[in-house]
C-alpha positions as CSV (number, residue, x, y, z in Angstrom):
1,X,-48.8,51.1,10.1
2,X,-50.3,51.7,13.4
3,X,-48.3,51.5,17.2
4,X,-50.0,48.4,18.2
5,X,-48.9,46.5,14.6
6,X,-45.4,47.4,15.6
7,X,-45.1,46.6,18.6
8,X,-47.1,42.7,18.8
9,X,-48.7,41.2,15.4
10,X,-51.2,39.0,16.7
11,X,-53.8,38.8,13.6
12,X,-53.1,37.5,10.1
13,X,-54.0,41.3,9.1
14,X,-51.1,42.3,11.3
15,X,-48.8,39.7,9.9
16,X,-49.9,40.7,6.2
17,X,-49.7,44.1,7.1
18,X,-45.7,43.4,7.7
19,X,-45.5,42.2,4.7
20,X,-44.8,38.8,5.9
21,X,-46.0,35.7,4.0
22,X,-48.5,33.6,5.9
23,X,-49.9,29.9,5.8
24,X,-52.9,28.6,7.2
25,X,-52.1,25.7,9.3
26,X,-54.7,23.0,11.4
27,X,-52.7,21.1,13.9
28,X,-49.5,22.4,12.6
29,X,-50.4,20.7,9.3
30,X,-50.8,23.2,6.1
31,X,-54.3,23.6,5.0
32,X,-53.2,24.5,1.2
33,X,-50.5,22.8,-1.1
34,X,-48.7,25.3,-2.7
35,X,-47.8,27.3,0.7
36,X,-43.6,26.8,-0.5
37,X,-44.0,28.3,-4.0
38,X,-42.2,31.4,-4.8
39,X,-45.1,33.3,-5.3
40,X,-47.5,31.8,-3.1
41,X,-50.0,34.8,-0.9
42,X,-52.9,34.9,0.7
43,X,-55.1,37.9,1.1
44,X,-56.8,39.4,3.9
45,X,-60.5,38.7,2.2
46,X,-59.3,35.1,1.2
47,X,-57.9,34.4,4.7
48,X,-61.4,36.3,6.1
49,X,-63.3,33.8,4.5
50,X,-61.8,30.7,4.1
51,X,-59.1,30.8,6.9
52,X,-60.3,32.4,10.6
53,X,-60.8,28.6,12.0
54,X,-57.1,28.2,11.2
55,X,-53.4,29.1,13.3
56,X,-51.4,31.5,12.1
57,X,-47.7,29.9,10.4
58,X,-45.5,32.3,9.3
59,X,-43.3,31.5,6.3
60,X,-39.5,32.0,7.4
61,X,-38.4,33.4,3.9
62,X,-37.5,36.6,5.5
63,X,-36.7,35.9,9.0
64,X,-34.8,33.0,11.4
65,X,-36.7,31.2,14.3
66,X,-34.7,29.7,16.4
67,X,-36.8,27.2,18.0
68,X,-35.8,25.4,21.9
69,X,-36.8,21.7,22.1
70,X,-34.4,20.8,25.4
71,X,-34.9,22.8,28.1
72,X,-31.1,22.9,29.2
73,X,-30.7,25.5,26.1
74,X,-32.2,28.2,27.6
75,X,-29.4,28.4,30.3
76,X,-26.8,29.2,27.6
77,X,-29.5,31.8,25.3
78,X,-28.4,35.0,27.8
79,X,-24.9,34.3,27.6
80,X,-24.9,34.2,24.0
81,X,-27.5,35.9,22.1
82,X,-26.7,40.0,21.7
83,X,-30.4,40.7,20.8
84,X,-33.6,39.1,21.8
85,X,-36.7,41.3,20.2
86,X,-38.7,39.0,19.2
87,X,-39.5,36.4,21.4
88,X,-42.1,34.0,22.4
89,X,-43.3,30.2,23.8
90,X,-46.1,28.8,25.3
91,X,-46.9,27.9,28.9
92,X,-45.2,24.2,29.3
93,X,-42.2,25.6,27.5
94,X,-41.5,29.8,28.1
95,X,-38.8,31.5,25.9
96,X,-38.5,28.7,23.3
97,X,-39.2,31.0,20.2
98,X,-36.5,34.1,18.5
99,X,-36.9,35.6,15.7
100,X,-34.4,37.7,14.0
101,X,-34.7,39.6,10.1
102,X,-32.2,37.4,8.8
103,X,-31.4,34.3,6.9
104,X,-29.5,30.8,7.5
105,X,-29.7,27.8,6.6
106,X,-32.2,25.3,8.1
107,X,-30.1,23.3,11.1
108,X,-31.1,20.6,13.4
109,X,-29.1,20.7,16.6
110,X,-29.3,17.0,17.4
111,X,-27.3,14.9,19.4
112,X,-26.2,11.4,17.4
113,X,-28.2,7.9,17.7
114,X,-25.3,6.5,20.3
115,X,-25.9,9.7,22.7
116,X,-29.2,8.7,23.0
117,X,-29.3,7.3,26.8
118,X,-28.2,10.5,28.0
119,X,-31.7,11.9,26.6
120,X,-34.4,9.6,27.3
121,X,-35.5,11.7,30.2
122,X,-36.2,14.6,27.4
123,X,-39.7,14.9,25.4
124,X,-37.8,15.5,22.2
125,X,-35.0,12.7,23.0
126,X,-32.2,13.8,21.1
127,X,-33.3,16.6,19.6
128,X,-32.2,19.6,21.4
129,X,-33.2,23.0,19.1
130,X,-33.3,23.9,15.4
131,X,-32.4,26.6,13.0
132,X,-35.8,27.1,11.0
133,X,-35.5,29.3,7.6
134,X,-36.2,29.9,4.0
135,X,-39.4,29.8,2.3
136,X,-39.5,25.8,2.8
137,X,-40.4,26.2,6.9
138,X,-42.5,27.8,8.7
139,X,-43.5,28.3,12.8
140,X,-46.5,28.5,14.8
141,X,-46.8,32.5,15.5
142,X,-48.4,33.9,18.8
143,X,-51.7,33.8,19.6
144,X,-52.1,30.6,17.7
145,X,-53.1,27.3,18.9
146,X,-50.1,25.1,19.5
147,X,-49.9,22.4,17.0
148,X,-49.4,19.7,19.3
149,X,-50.7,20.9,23.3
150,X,-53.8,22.5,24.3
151,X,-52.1,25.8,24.9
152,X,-51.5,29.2,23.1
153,X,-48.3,30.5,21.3
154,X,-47.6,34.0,23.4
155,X,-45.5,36.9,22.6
156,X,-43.1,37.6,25.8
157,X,-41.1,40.3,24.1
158,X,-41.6,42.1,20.4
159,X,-39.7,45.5,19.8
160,X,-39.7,44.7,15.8
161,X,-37.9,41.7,13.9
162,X,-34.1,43.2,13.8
163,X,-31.0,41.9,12.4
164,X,-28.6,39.9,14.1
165,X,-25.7,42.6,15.2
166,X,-23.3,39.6,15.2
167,X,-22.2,35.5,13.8
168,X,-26.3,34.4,14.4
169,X,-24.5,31.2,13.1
170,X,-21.8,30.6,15.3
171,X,-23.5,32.0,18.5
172,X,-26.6,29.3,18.3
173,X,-23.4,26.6,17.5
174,X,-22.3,27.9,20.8
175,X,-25.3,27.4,22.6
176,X,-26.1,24.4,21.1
177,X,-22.4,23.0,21.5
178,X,-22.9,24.2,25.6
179,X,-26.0,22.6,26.1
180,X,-24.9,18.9,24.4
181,X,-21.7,19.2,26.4
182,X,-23.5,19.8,29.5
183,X,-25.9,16.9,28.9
184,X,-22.7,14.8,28.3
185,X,-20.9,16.2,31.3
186,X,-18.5,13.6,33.0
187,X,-19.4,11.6,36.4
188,X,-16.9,12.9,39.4
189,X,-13.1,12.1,39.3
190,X,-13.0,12.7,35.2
191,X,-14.5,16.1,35.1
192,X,-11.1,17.5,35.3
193,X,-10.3,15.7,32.4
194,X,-13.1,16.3,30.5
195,X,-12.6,20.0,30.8
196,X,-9.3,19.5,29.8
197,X,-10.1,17.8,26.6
198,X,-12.6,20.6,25.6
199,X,-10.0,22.9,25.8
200,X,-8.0,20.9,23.6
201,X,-10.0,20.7,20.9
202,X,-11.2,24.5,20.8
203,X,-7.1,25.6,21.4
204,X,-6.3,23.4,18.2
205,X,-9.5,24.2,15.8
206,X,-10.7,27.8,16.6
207,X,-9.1,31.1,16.7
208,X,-10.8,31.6,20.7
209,X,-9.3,33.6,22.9
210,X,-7.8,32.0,26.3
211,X,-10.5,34.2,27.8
212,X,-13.4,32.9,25.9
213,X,-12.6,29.7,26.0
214,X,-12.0,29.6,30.3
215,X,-15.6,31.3,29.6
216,X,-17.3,28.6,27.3
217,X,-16.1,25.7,29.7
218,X,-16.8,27.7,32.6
219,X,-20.4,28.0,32.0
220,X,-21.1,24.4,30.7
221,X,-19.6,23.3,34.0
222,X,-21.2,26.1,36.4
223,X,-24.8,24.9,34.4
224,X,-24.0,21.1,34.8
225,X,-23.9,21.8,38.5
226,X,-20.5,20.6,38.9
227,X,-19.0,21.6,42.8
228,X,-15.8,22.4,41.5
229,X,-17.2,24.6,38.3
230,X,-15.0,27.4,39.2
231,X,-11.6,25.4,39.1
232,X,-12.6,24.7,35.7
233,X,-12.4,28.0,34.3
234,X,-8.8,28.3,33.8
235,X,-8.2,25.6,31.0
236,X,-8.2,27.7,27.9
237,X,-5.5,29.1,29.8
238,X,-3.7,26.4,31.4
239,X,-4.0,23.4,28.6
240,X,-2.0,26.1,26.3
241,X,1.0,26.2,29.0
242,X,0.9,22.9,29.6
243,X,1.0,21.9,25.8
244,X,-1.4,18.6,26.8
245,X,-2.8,16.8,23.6
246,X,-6.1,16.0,25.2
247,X,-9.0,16.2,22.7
248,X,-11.3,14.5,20.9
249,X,-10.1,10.8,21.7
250,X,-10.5,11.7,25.1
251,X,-13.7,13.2,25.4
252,X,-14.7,10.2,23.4
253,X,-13.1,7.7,25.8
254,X,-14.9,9.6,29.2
255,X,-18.6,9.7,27.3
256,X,-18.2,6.4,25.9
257,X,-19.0,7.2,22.3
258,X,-16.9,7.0,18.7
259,X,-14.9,10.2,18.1
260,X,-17.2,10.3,15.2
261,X,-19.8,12.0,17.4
262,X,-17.7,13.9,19.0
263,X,-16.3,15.5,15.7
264,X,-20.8,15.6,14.8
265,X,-21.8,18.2,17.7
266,X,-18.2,20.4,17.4
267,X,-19.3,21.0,13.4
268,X,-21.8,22.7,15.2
269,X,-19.3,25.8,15.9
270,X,-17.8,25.5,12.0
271,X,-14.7,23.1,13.2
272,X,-15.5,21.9,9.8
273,X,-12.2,19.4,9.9
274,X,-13.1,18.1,13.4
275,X,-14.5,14.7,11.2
276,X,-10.9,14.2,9.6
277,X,-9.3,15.3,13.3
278,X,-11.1,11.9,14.4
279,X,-9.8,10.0,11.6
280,X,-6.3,11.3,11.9
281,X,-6.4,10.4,16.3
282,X,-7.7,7.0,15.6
283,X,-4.6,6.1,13.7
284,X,-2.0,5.2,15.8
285,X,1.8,4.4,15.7
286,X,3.3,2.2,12.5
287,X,5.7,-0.3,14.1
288,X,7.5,-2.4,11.3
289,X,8.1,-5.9,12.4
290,X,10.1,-7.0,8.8
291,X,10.1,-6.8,5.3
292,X,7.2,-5.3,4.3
293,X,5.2,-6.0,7.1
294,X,3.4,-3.3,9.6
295,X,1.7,-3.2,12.7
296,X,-0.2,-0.5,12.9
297,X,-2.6,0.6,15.8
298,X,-6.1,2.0,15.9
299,X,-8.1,3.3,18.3
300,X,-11.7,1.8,19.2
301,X,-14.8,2.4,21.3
302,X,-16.7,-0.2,21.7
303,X,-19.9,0.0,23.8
304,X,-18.3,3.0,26.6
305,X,-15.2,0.9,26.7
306,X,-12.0,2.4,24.5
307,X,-9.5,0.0,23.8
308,X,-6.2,-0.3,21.4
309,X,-6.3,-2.3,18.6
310,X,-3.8,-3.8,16.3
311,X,-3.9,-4.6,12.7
312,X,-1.3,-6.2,10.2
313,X,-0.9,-4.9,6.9
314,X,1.7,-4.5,4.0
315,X,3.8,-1.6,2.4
316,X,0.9,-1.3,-0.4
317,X,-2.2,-1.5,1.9
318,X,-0.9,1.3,4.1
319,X,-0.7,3.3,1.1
320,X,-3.9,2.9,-0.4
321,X,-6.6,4.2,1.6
322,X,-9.3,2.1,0.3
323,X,-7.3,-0.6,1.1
324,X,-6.1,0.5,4.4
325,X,-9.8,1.7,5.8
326,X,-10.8,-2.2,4.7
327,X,-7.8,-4.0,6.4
328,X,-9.2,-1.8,9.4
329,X,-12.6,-2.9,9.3
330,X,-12.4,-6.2,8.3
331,X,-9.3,-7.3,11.0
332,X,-10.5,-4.7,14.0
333,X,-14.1,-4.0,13.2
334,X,-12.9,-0.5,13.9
335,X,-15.1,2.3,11.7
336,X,-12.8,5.3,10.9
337,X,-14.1,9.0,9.5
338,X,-13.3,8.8,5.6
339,X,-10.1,11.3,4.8
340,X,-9.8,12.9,1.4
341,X,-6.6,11.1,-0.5
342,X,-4.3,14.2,-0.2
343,X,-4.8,14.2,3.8
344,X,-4.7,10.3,4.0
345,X,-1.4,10.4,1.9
346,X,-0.1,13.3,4.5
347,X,-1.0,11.8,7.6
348,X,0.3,7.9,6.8
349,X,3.8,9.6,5.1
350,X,4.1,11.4,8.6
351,X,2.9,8.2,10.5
352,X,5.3,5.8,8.2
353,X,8.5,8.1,8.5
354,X,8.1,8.1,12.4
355,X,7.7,4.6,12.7
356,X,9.5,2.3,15.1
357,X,11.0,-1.2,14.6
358,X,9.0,-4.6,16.7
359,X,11.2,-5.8,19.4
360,X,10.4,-8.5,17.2
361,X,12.3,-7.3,14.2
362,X,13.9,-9.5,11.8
363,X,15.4,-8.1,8.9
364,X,14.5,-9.3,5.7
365,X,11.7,-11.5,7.5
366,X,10.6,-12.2,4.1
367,X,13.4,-13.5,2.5
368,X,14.2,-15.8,5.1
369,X,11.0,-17.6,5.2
370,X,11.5,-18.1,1.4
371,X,14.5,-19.3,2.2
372,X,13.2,-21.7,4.3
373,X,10.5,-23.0,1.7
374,X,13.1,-23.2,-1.2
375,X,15.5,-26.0,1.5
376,X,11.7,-27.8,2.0
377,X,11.3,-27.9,-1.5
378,X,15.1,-29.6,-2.0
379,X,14.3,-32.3,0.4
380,X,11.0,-32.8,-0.8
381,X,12.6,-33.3,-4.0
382,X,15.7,-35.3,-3.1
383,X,14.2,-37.0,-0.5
384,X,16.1,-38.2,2.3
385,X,17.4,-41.4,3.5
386,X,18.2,-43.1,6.4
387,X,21.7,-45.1,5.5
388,X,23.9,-42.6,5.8
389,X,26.0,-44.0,2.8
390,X,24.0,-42.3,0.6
391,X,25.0,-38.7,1.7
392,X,28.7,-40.1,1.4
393,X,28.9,-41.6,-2.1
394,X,26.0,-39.7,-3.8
395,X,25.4,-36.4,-1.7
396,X,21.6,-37.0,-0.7
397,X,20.5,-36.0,2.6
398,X,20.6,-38.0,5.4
399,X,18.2,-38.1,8.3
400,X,18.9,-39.5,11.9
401,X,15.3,-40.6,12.7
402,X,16.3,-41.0,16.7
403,X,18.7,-37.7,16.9
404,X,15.8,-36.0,14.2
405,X,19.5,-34.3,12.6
406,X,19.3,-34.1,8.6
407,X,22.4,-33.8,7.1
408,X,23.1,-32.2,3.3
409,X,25.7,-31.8,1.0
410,X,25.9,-28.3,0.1
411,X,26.7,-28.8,-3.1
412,X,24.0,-30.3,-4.2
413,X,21.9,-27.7,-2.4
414,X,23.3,-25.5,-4.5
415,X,22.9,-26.9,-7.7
416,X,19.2,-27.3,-6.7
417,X,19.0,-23.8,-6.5
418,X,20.8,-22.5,-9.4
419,X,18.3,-24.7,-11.2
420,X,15.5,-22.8,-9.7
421,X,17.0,-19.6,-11.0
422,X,17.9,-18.4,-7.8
423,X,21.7,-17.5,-7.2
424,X,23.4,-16.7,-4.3
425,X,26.7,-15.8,-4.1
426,X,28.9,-18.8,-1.9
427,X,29.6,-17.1,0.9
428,X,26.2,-15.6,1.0
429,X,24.5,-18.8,1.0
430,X,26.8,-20.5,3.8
431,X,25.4,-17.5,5.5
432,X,21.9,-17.7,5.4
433,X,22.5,-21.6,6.3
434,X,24.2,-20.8,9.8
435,X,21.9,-18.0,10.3
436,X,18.2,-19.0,9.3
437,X,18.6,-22.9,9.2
438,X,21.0,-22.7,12.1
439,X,23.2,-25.6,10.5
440,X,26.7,-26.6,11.4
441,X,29.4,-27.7,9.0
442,X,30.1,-31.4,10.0
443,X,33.8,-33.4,8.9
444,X,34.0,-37.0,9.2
445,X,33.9,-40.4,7.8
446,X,31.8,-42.9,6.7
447,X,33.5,-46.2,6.1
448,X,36.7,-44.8,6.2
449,X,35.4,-42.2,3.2
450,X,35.6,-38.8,3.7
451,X,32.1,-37.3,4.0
452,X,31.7,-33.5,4.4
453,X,28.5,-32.3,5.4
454,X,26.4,-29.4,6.9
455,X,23.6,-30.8,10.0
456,X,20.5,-29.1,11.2
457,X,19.4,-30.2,14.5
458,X,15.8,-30.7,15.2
459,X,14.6,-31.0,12.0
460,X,11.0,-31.9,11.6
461,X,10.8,-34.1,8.4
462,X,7.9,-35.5,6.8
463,X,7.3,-39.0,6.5
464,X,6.6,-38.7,2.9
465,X,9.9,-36.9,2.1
466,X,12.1,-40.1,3.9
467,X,13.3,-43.3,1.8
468,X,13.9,-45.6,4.9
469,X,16.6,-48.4,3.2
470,X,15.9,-51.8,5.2
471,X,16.6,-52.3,8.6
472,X,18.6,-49.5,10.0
473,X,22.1,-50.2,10.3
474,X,24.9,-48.8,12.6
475,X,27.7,-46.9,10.2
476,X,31.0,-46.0,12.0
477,X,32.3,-42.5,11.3
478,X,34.5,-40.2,12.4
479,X,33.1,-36.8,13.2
480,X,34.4,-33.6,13.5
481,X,32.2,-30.5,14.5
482,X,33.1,-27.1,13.7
């Protein structure tokens, strides 16, 4: 292998002569069919013959190109990358090639579909660089035609394709993680905060230093040409002293996005439960407001704007996360990041066993509107009457149309009841007469009879449910309230 080989392939006998595979491209665009195969090679008499009109691809089976579609990446490659030996670009866009002898797996670095309004000044929109590998891709090699621009692939730098001395996976995560938070950096007067939440989320999901995190947020925020960049170099730091629980929800709530995204581009640096992180902070408090019945509160973004939503579900909904992630969708319109069962059954057991009670609290909320339906279902069935001679001498209600009072004997309530199957012990039923029909025991006399009685004031009865008798009459009586 000669000096010149070494130092800068530039021919397809070079490339072979490396004993790298090789794919004749036009316009980017394969010029055979089986280029991916296992044993797919070209010679250099086949490629002499049939392929000199053609660019140069090389087939990444052997090596990693990491290819630079956003311009704002190559202000985080220096700080990152430990070797660069093989490096190239073009003339509209420098340094945007390195190749290293090793292998990943293939990775686009792209920012999601609601982020898109923060790239629309870029030529590849969202898109901001990509991990290109295996046998399945390939990249235009120097001295090439570019695919798509009349220009030339150039070599800037080649001292031999070398292995990675380091994580080549987590240091392009980095970069790529740098340059989407920069594009995403906040307006002034939240830039503290934003800061503050990217330490968050790095001091609760990585093993950083303090050091290396100040570091990370330091450089996003010197490159995003913030005034104050320096100030902002402290948070690894000061977050962990401070114990503040800024994080994901927050940086969602300053970009305006779902935490779902959020979660997306810090994957990138393997925070490989940031997705369930985001489904855990949009669950909120439980508050239980009575028997079997919970508030419990989300959060949403909604078009930049974060708000607090509430949602009312039972004891078996909030235990079933199918269910639960339904209830959410279909009463808040609130999309939360699917949790495995054993997380969603940790996370609502922690939720439900801190829960607080409604200032609205009734106990046994339930039972009392029950209650309430089985004393509607006695009148409805007994009817009452007008003449009030008829709670007196045969125990049926009475209702004062002009006071709207219904009177009943509690007796007959409470053979009603018993009939239903449904017991109550005496003094818990006089109970839950004074407390959830808020009735009074009334003692007097209608013509001259003794008529004891219980009365419940403001009582809305329906027309169907009253036997009017004649003409009202005027019944003397003697009553004693107690």
């Amino acid at each position: 292998m000669n000096e010149k080989i070494e130092k800068q392939p530039v021919s397809y006998e070079d490339w072979i002569d490396l004993g790298r595979v090789i794919i004749p491209c036009f316009k980017g665009i394969p010029e055979v069919k089986d280029w991916s195969n296992p044993d797919f090679k070209i010679t250099k008499e086949e490629w002499k013959q049939k392929y000199q009109h053609c660019e140069i691809a090389l087939r990444l089976d052997q090596d990693t190109d990491f290819d630079i579609d956003n311009p704002i990446v190559q202000r985080f490659t220096n700080l990152y990358l430990k070797n660069k030996n093989a490096v190239f670009g073009r003339y509209s866009n420098p340094t945007s090639h390195y190749i290293w002898n090793d292998q990943l797996k293939f990775k686009q670095f792209t920012l999601p579909k609601e982020l898109e309004k923060f790239c629309k000044k870029f030529s590849h929109g969202n898109t901001l660089c990509e991990i290109r590998s295996d046998a399945k891709h390939y990249t235009i090699v120097p001295e090439s035609q570019h695919s798509k621009a009349d220009e030339v692939v150039k070599w800037e730098v080649f001292n031999g394709f070398k292995k990675y001395p380091g994580d080549l996976k987590l240091d392009l995560g980095k970069i790529a993680l740098s340059t989407a938070l920069c594009i995403l950096y906040a307006s002034s007067g939240q830039r503290d905060a934003y800061c503050t939440a990217i330490a968050g989320v790095l001091i609760k999901h990585t093993e950083w230093s303090e050091e290396d995190i100040n570091n990370f947020i330091l450089q996003i925020a010197k490159e995003a040409n913030d005034d104050e960049y320096e100030k902002r170099g402290t948070k690894g730091s000061t977050i962990k002293k401070a114990q503040r629980k800024y994080g994901m929800p927050k940086l969602a709530e300053i970009i305006g996005c779902d935490q779902k995204s959020i979660a997306e581009i810090f994957s990138w640096i393997g925070i490989n439960e940031s997705v369930n992180e985001a489904a855990r902070e949009s669950i909120g408090d439980i508050i239980e407001y009575g028997g079997n019945r919970f508030h419990v509160e989300v959060n949403s973004v909604f078009q930049g704007k974060t708000e607090k939503k509430v949602v009312t579900i039972d004891g078996p909904t909030l235990r079933n996360r199918k269910l639960f992630y339904d209830a959410i969708i279909s009463q808040a319109s609130v999309w939360i990041p699917k949790m495995k069962d054993d997380e969603f059954e940790t996370v609502m057991r922690m939720k439900f066993e801190s829960r607080t009670l409604s200032e609205y609290y009734v106990e046994e909320a339930d039972e009392d509107l029950k209650f309430k339906k089985y004393f509607s279902k006695y009148i409805q069935e007994t009817k009452a009457y007008t003449d009030k001679k008829e709670l007196a001498n045969y125990g049926f209600p009475y209702y004062n149309m002009k006071r709207a009072q219904l009177e009943f004997d509690l007796d007959s309530f409470e053979d009603y009841l018993q009939k239903q199957r449904v017991n109550f012990e005496r003094v818990d039923l006089v109970l839950k007469i004074q407390r959830i029909l808020k009735a009074r025991k009334i003692k007097g006399k209608v013509n001259n009879k003794s008529c004891v009685s219980w009365r419940v004031f403001n009582y809305e009865l329906n027309n169907d449910d009253l036997i009017i008798e004649g003409e009202a009459q005027e019944v003397k009586e003697i009553t004693n309230e107690s």
